[in-house]
C-alpha positions, -999 to +999 in steps of 0.1 A: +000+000+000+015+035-009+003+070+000-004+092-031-003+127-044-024+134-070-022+163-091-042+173-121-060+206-125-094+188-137-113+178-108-125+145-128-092+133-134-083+134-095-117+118-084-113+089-114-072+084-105-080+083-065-110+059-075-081+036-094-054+037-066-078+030-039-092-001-057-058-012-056-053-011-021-036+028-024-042+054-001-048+092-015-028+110+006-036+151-009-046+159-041-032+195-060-047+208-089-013+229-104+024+223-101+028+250-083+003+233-053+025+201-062+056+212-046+044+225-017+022+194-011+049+171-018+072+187+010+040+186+035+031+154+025+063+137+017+039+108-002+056+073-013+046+081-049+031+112-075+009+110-101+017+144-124-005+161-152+018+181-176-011+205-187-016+228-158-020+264-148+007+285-124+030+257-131+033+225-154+044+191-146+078+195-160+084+221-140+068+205-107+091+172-113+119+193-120+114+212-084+107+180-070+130+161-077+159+188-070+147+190-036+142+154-032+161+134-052+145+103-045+110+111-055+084+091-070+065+101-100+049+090-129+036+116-155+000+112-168-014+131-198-035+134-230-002+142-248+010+111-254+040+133-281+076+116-281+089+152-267+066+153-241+073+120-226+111+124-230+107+157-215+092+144-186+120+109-183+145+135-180+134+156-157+131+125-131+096+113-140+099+071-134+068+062-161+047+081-181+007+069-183-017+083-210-049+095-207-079+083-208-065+059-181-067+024-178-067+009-142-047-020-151-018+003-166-020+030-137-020+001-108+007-024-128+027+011-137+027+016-095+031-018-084+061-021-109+078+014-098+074+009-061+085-026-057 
C-alpha cells in the first residue's frame, strides 16, 4: 500500500485516478490541482509516490518534477497526460519522472505502472 499525491487541475481526473489507486489497495494522501500546489504538497506530505499532469495552470508538470526532484532526489513520479508526443514523454523521463501513463486511463496500466515502480 502506498500513500499518493495526485495532481491534475481537472477535478474528474483526481476523483477517477483516487477511485483507481484505492481499488488497488492505495491510499490518496492530498490531491493538487497545479504544479505550483504540487511542490508545496509534496514537501508537506512527503507521499511514497506522485501521479503528475503536464497541462496545468501556475506551473506545469515538467516544471513541478523538475522542483521535486531537485529537492528530493529520491521522489516518486509517474507523468499522466493526454499528450501522449515523443517530446513530451522524454521531456518528462528527463526531468526524473519514473513512467509516463496516457490519458484516458486504464486501471490495469495505472495500478501495474505503480506496483512495478514501487517494488
Amino acid at each position: 500500500m502506498a500513500g499518493i499525491l495526485i495532481v491534475d487541475d481537472a477535478k474528474f481526473m483526481r476523483v477517477t485516478l483516487g477511485n483507481m489507486v484505492r481499488s488497488g489497495g492505495h491510499v490518496v494522501v492530498g490531491e493538487a490541482e497545479n504544479g505550483l500546489e504540487a511542490v508545496e504538497k509534496f514537501k508537506d506530505l512527503q507521499p511514497d509516490l506522485v501521479t503528475m499532469d503536464v497541462t496545468m495552470p501556475e506551473m506545469d508538470g515538467i516544471q513541478a518534477v523538475k522542483r521535486i526532484i531537485d529537492e528530493y532526489p529520491g521522489a516518486v513520479i509517474i507523468m499522466c497526460s493526454a499528450m501522449g508526443q515523443q517530446r513530451v514523454v522524454m521531456d518528462a523521463i528527463e526531468a526524473g519522472a519514473k513512467d509516463f501513463i496516457v490519458k484516458p486511463f486504464e486501471e490495469s496500466r495505472v495500478l501495474e505502472a505503480i506496483g512495478r515502480i514501487l517494488s
